[in-house]
C-alpha positions as CSV (number, residue, x, y, z in Angstrom):
1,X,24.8,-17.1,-13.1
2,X,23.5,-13.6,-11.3
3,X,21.3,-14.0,-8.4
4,X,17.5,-12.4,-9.2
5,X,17.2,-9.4,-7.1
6,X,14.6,-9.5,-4.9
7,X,11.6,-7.0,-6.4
8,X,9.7,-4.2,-4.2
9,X,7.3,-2.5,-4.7
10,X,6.5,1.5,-3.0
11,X,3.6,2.1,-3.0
12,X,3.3,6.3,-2.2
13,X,1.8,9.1,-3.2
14,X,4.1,12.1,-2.0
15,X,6.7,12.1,-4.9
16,X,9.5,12.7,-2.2
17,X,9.0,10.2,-0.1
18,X,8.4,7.5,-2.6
19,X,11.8,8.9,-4.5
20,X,13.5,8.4,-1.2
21,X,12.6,5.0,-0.2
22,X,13.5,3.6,-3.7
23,X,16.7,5.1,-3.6
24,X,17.5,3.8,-0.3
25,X,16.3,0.2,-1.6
26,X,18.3,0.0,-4.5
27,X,21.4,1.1,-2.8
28,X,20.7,-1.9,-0.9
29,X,20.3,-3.8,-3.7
30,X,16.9,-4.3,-4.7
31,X,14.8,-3.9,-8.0
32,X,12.4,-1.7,-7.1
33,X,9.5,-0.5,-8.9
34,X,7.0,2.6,-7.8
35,X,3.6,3.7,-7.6
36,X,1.8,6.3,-6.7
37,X,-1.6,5.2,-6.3
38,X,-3.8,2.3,-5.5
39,X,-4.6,2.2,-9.0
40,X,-1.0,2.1,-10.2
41,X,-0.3,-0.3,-7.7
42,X,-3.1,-2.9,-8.7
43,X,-2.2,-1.9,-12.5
44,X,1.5,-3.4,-11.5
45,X,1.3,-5.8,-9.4
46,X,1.2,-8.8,-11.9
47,X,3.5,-7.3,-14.4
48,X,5.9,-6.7,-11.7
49,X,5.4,-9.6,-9.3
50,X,7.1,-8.2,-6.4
51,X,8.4,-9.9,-3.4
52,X,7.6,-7.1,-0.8
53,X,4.9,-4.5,-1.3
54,X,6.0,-1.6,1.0
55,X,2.2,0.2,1.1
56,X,1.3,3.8,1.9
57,X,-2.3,3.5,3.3
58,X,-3.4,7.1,2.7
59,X,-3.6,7.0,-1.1
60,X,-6.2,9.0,-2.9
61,X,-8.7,7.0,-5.0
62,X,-8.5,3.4,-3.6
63,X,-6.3,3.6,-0.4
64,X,-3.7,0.9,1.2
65,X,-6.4,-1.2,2.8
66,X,-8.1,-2.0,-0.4
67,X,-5.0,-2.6,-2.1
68,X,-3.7,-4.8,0.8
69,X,-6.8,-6.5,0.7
70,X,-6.4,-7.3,-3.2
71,X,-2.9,-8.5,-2.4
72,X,-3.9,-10.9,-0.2
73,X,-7.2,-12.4,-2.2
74,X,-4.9,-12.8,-5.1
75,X,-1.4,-12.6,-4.5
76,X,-0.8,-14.5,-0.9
77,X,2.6,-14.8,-1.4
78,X,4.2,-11.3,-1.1
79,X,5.4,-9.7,2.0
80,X,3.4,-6.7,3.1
81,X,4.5,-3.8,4.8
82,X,1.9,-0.8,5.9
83,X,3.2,2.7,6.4
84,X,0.9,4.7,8.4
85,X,1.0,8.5,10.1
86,X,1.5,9.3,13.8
87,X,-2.5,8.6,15.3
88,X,-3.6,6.2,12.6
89,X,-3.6,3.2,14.6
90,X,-7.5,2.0,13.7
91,X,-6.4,1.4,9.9
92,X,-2.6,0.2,10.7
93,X,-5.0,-2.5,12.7
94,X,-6.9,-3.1,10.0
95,X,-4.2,-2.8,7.6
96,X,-2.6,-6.2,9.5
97,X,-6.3,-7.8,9.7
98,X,-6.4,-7.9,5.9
99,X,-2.8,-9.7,6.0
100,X,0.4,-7.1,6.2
101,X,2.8,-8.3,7.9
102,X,4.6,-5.4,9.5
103,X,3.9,-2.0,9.7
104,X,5.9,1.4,10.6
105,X,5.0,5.1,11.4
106,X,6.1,7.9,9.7
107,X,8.3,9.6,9.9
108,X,10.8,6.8,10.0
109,X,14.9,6.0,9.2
110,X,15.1,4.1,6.2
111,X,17.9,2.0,7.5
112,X,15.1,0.8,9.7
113,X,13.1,0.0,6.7
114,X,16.1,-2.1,5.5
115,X,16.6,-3.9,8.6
116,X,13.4,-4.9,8.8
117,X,13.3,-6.0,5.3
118,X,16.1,-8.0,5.2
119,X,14.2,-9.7,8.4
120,X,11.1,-10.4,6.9
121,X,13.1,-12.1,3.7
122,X,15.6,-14.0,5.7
123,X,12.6,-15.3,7.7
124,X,10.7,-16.5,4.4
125,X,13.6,-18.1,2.9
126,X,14.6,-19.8,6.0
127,X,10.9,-21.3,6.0
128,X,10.6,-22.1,2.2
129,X,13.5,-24.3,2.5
130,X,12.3,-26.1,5.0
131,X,11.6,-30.0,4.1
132,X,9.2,-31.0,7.1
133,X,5.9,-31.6,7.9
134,X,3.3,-31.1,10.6
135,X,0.3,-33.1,11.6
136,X,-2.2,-32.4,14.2
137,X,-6.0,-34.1,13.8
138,X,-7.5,-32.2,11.0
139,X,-4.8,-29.9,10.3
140,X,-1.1,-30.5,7.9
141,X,1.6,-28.1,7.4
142,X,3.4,-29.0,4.1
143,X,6.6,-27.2,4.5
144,X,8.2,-28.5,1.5
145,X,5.0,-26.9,-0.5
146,X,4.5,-23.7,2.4
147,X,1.0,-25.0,2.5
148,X,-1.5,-25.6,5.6
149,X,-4.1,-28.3,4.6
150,X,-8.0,-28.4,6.9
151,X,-9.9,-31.4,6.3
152,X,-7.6,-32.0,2.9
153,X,-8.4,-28.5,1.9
154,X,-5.4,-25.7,1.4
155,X,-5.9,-23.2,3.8
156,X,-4.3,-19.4,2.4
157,X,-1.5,-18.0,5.2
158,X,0.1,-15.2,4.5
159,X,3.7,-15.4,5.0
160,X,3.3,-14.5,8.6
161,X,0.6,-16.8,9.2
162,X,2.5,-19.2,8.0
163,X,5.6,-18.4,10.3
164,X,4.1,-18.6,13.5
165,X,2.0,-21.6,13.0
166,X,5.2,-23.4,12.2
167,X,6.6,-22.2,15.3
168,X,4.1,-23.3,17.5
169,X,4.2,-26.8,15.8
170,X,7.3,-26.8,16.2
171,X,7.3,-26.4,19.9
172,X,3.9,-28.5,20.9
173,X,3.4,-27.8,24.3
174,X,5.9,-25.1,25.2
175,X,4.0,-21.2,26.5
176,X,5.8,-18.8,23.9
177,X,6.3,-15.4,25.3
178,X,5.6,-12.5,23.3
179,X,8.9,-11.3,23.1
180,X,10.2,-14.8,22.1
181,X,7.9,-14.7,19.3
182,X,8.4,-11.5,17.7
183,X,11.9,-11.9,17.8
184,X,11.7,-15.2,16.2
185,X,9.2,-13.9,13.6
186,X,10.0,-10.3,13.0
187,X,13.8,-10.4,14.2
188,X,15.8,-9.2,17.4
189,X,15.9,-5.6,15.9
190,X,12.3,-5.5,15.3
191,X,10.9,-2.1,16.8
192,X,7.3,-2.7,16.8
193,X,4.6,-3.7,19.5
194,X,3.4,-7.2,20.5
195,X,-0.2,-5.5,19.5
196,X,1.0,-6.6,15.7
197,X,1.6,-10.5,17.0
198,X,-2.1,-10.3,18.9
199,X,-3.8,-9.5,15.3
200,X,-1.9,-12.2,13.3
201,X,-2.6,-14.9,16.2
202,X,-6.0,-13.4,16.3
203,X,-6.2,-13.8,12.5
204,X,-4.6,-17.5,12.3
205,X,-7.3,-18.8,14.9
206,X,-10.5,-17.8,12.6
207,X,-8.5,-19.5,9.6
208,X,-7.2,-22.9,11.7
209,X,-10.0,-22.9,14.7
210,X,-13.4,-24.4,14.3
211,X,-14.6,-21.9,17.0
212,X,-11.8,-19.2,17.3
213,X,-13.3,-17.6,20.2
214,X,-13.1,-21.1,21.6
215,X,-9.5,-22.2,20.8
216,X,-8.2,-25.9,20.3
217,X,-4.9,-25.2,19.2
218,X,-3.7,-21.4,20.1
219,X,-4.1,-21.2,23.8
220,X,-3.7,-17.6,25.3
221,X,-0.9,-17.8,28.5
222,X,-2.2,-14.7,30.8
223,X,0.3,-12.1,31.2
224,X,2.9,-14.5,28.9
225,X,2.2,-15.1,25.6
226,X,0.6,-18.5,23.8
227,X,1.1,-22.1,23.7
228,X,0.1,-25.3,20.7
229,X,-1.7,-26.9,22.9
230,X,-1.6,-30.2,21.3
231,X,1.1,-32.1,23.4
232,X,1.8,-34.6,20.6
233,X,2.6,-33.1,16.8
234,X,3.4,-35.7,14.2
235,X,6.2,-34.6,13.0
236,X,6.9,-36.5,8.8
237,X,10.2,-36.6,7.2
């Protein structure tokens, strides 16, 4: 039987640059399909059902953020990468408060693009096949289902959410650097800053915390990284 290709979707306006990135993905051997505005994109996202959204934020009409934003209200399970210009790094932060994942500048090498693809899906894959679960007071990580429960009530993650809070249940106790995290998360080639890991934790604590600016569970290690602060994690078979 032939493996299903894994589906992206570009989301660009410049004709060029959306040409290019498509051809690079499916020389790499993914079904990609292309849009060129938010509009487009919103029009295709449940016809297509892609796996990774690459976005262009500066689209005319409804731009990247509000299409990000739809993604994630509707559609938490695809991976989410922003592309922003040189300067734009308000809306790149705001792009990965509304749930991206990752995000690059252009102008960038496509073979970076790849890398960092391949990352992001090796990383979900490794997690969906996980068969473990995670209790702490009020909170459960269903890994077999890639759900978090509060008070018996699913919690949405996006794929990243999801990936660090099963690392820090996974090591109850231990101060994770930053470093240590994003190449767990991202991967060891990952070019980004750990500003990208300080929005996501900031964004797990208002969904997991009773009082994020407060935390239980996420404690901040000055000058380090973070730490599950629980020191004992049922862990169920």
């Amino acid at each position: 039987m032939r493996e299903k290709k894994v589906k992206v979707l570009v989301v660009e306006d410049e004709a060029s640059i959306r040409r290019f990135i498509t051809l690079n993905l499916e020389m790499a051997g993914y079904e990609v399909g292309e849009a060129e505005s938010g509009e487009d994109a919103l029009a295709l996202l449940t016809a297509f059902l892609p796996d990774l959204v690459v976005l262009d934020l500066m689209l005319p009409g409804i731009d990247g953020l509000e299409v990000c934003q739809h993604i994630r209200e509707t559609m938490p399970d695809p991976l989410i990468i922003i592309l922003t210009a040189k300067g734009q790094d308000t809306d790149k932060i705001m792009g990965l408060e509304l749930g991206a994942d990752d995000y690059m500048v252009k102008p960038f090498n496509p073979f970076e693009l790849i890398a960092r693809i391949k990352a992001m899906l090796r990383r979900r894959d490794r997690y969906e096949a996980g068969r473990t679960g995670y209790t702490y007071g009020s909170l459960h990580l269903d890994t077999a289902a890639n759900k978090l429960l509060k008070n018996n009530q699913e919690v949405e993650l996006t794929p990243t959410e999801y990936s660090l809070l099963k690392m820090f249940m996974e090591n109850p106790g231990k101060a994770l650097r930053r470093e240590e995290m994003l190449n767990g998360i991202w991967g060891e080639d990952y070019f980004g800053d750990t500003k990208t890991l300080d929005v996501h934790i900031r964004r797990l604590r208002e969904k997991i915390e009773d009082n994020p600016s407060d935390p239980r569970y996420i404690k901040t290690v000055w000058g380090s990284g973070y730490r599950w602060q629980p020191e004992m994690v049922r862990r169920l078979p």
